[in-house]
C-alpha positions in Angstrom: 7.0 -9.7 -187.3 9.7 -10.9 -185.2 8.6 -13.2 -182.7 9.7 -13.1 -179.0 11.0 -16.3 -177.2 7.9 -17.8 -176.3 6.2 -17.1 -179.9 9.6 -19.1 -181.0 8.5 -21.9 -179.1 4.9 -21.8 -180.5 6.1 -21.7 -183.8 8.5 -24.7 -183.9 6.1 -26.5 -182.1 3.7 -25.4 -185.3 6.3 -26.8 -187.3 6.6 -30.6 -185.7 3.3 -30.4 -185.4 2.3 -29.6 -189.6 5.8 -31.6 -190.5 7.4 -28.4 -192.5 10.8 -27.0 -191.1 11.8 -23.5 -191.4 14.5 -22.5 -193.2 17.5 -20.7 -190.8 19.6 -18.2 -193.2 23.0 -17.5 -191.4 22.8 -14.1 -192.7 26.2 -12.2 -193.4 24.5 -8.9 -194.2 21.5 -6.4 -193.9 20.9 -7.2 -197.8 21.0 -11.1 -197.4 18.6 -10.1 -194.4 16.2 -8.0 -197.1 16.7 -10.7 -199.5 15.3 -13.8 -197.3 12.7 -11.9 -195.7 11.3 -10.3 -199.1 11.2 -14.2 -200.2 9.4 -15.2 -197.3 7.0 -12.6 -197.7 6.5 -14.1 -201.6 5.9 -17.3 -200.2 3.5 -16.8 -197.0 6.7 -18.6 -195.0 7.8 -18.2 -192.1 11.8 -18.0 -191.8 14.8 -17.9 -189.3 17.5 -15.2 -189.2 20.4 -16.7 -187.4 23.9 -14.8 -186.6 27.4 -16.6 -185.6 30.3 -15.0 -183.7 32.0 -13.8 -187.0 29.1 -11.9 -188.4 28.2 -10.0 -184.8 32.4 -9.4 -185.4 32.5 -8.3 -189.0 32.3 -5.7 -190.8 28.7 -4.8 -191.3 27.9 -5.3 -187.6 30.5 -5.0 -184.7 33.4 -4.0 -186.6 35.4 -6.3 -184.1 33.3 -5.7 -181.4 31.0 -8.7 -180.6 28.3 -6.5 -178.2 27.9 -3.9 -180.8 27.3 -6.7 -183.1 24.6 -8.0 -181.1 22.9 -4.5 -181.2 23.2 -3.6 -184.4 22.3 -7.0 -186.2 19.0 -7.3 -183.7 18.5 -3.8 -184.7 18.6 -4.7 -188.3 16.5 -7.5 -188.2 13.7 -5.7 -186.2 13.7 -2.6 -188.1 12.7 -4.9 -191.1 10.7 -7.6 -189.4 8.4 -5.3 -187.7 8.0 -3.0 -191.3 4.2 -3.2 -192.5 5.9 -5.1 -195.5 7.3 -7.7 -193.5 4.1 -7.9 -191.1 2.9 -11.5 -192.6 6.3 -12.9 -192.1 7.0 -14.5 -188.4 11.0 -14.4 -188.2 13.1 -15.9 -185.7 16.1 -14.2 -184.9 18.3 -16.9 -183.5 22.4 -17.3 -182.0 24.4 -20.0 -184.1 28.0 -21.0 -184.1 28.6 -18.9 -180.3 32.0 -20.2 -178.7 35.0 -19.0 -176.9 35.6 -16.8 -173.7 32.8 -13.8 -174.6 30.0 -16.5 -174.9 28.0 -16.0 -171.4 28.6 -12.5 -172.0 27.5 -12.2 -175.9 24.4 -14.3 -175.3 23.4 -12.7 -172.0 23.1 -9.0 -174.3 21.2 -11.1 -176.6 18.9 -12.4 -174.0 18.9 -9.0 -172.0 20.5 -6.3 -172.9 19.0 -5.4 -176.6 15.8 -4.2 -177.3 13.3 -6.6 -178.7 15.8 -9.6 -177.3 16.4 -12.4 -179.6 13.9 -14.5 -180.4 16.1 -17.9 -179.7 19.8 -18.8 -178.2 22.1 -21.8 -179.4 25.4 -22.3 -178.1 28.2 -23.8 -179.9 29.4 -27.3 -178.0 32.1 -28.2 -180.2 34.8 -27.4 -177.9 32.5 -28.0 -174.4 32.2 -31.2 -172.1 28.6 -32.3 -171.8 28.7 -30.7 -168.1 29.8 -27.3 -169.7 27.1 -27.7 -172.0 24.6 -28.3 -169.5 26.3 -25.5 -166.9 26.0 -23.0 -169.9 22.3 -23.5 -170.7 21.2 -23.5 -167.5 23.2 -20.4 -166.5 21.3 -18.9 -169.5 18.4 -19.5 -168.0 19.4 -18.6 -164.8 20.1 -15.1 -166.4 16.5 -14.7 -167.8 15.4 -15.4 -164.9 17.3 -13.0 -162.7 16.0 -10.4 -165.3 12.5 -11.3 -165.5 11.9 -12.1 -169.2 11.9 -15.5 -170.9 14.8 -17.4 -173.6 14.1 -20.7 -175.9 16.5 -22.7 -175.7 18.5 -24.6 -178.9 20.7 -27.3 -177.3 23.3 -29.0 -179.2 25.6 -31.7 -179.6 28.7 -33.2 -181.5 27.2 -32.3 -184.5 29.7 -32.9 -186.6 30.8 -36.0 -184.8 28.5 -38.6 -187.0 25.7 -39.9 -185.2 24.9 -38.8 -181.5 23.9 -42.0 -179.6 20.6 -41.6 -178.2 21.4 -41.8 -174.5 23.2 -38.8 -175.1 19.9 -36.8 -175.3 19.3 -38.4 -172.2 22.5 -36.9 -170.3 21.9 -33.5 -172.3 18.1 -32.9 -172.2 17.3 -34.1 -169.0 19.2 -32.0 -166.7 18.7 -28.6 -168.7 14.6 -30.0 -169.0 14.4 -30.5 -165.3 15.9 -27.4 -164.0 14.3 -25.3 -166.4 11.3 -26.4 -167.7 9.4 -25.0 -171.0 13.0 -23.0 -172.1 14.2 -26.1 -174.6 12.7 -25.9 -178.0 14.9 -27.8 -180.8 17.2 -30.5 -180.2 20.5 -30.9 -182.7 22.3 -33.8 -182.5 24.5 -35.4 -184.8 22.5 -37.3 -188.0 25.8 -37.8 -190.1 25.7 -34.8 -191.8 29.0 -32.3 -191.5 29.4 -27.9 -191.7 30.4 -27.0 -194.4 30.3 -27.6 -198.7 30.1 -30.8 -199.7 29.2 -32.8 -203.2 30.2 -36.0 -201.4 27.0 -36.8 -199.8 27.1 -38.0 -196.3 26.9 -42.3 -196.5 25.6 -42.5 -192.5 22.9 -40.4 -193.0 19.7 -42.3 -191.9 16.2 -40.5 -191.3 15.6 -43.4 -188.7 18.2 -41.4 -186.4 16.7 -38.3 -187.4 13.5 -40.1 -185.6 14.7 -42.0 -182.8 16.2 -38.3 -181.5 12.8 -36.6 -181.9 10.9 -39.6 -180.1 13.5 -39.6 -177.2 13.6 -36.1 -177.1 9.8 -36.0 -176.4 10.0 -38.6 -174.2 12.8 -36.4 -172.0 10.5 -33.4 -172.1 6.7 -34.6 -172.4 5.8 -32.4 -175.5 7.4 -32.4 -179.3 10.7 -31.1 -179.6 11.7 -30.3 -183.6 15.3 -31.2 -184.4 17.8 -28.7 -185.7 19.5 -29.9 -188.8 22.7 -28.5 -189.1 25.3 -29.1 -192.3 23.0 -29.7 -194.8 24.6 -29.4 -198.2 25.5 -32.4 -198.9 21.7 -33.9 -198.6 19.6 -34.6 -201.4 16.7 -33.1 -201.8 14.9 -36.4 -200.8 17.0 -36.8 -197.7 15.7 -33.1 -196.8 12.4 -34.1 -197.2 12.5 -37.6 -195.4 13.8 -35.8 -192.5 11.7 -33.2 -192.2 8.7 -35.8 -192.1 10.4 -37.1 -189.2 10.7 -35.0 -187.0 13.7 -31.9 -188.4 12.1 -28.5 -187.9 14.9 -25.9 -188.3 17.4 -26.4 -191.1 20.8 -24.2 -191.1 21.9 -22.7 -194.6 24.9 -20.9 -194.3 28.0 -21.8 -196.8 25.8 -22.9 -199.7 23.9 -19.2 -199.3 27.2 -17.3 -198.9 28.6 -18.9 -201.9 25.8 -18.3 -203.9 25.9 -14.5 -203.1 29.7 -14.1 -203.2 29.9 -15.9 -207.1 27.0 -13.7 -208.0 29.0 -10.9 -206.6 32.3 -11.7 -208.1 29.9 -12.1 -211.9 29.0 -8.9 -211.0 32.5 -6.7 -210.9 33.6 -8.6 -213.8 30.4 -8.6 -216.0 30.9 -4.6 -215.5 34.8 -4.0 -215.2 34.9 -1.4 -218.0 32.0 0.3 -216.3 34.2 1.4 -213.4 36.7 2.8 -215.6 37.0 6.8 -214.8 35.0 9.0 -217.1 32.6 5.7 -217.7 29.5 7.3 -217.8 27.7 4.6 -215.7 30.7 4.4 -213.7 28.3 5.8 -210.6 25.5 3.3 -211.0 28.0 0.7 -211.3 29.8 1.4 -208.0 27.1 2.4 -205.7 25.8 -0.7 -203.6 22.6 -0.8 -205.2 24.0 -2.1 -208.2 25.8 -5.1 -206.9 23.4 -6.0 -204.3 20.1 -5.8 -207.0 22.7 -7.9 -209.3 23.3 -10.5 -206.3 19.6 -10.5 -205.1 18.3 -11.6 -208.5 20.2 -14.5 -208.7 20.1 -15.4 -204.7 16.5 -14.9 -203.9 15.3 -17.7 -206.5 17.7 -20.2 -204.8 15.9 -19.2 -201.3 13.0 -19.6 -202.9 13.9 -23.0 -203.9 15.1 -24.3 -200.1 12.2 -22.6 -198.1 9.6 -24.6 -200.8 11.7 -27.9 -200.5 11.3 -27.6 -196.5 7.4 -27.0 -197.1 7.8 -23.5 -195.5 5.6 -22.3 -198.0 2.0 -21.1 -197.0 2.4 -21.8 -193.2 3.0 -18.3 -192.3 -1.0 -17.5 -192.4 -2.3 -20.3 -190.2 0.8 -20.0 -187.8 -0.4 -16.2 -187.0 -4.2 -17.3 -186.8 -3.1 -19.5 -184.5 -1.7 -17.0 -182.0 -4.7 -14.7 -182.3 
């Protein structure tokens, strides 16, 4: 079921709460969308469908038109969420990676103008001043305001600067927290890690930052705050786990899961080249999208599997929903 803003909320607050984060696919097409939610299903987990700027612009959704993105990938996720198949499964549709001039306007049609609105909105900060970080959030919430329904709030920043000092939260937090009470739900600071594929590791990685954030970000608001962890490929699978018992609640997976689908893709086309050959009699099968995205979906799904397990995703789905009944 997708979950409206204020289910959001409740469920990242389930996820401090039982130390598990959820895993946040940056999904670049309605079959990686079917892909993580059938997994999630398999699992009793609940999951996070995130979009940036460049899928709402591609291809499959906007076609260069970020709007029509917006509409057409909520419509996608919905139509699958809310499917008696996917009933079990409580999905976050979520904003990443939103920058440039179109931002207030792409988000605002996220909050308002689509039909069920996304479930949660982050902004990207790379390129923003910590008072146009602040300004931005709190015109969002100014804007659900003005039309009556609610947002949750993922506030960012320098995450890919090394580690955010922790008065920085203070400067951030405070004034969003103050003017709008209730609408932050994760916090995502810098913890050393970087966007991006990486077999490097990241050496200022500490899970002591990871909890110093989600104590001070507590502190700011007066209720637990889940971190968003954000570049993650280059963590062990130790360092995942450290820092999800600390406090990380939301982890990103975006360029590991599109290279896994894009090799599997590319073994596909080759595995089958003669098969495309004119006058092949499986040339048909071969080139309808079924057969590459089956081929791709047996060899991603396993590796979703894998993340969404390692976050202790798995099994929380059930009491989550008992919990709202």
């Amino acid at each position: 079921m997708l979950l409206t803003p204020n289910q959001a909320r409740q469920l990242l607050l389930h996820a401090v709460e039982n130390r598990y984060a959820i895993l946040a696919v940056n999904a670049d097409s309605p079959a990686a969308i079917q892909d993580v939610l059938s997994t999630a299903a398999e699992l009793n987990a609940p999951v996070i469908i995130e979009t940036s700027l460049w899928q709402l612009q591609g291809h499959s959704f906007g076609a260069g038109d970020a709007l029509l993105g917006v509409e057409r990938y909520a419509s996608t996720v919905a139509g699958l969420a809310n499917a008696t198949r996917f009933a079990a499964v409580p999905v976050i549709l979520h904003t990443d990676h939103i920058k440039g001039p179109q931002t207030l306007e792409i988000l605002r049609h996220a909050m308002t103008g689509v039909v069920p609105a996304y479930s949660s909105i982050s902004v990207d900060s790379s390129e923003m001043s910590e008072q146009d970080n602040i300004a931005t959030l709190c015109t969002l919430c100014q804007y659900a305001r003005e039309a009556g329904c609610d947002v949750s709030l993922e506030m960012e920043a320098g995450v890919d600067d090394g580690l955010t000092p922790l008065d920085t939260a203070d400067r951030l937090l405070e004034p969003v927290e103050k003017a709008h009470a209730g609408q932050l739900a994760l916090w995502a600071p810098g913890v050393g890690t970087q966007h991006g594929l990486t077999d490097a590791g990241y050496p200022s990685f500490d899970e002591t930052h990871v909890h110093a954030h989600a104590e001070r970000a507590a502190k700011i608001t007066g209720r637990p705050i889940g971190l968003a962890l954000h570049g993650s490929s280059g963590l062990s699978t130790d360092a995942l786990r450290r820092a999800v018992a600390v406090g990380v609640a939301k982890v990103n997976w975006s360029s590991e899961s599109l290279l896994i689908r894009s090799i599997a893709a590319r073994d596909y086309y080759q595995s089958h080249a003669s098969e495309l050959e004119k006058g092949h009699p499986r040339w048909k099968a071969t080139a309808m999208d079924n057969g590459v995205q089956t081929y791709v979906s047996e060899r991603y799904r396993p590796k979703v599997r894998e993340r969404i397990e390692l976050l202790g995703g798995a099994g929380q789905a059930r009491g989550f929903l008992e919990s709202l009944s």
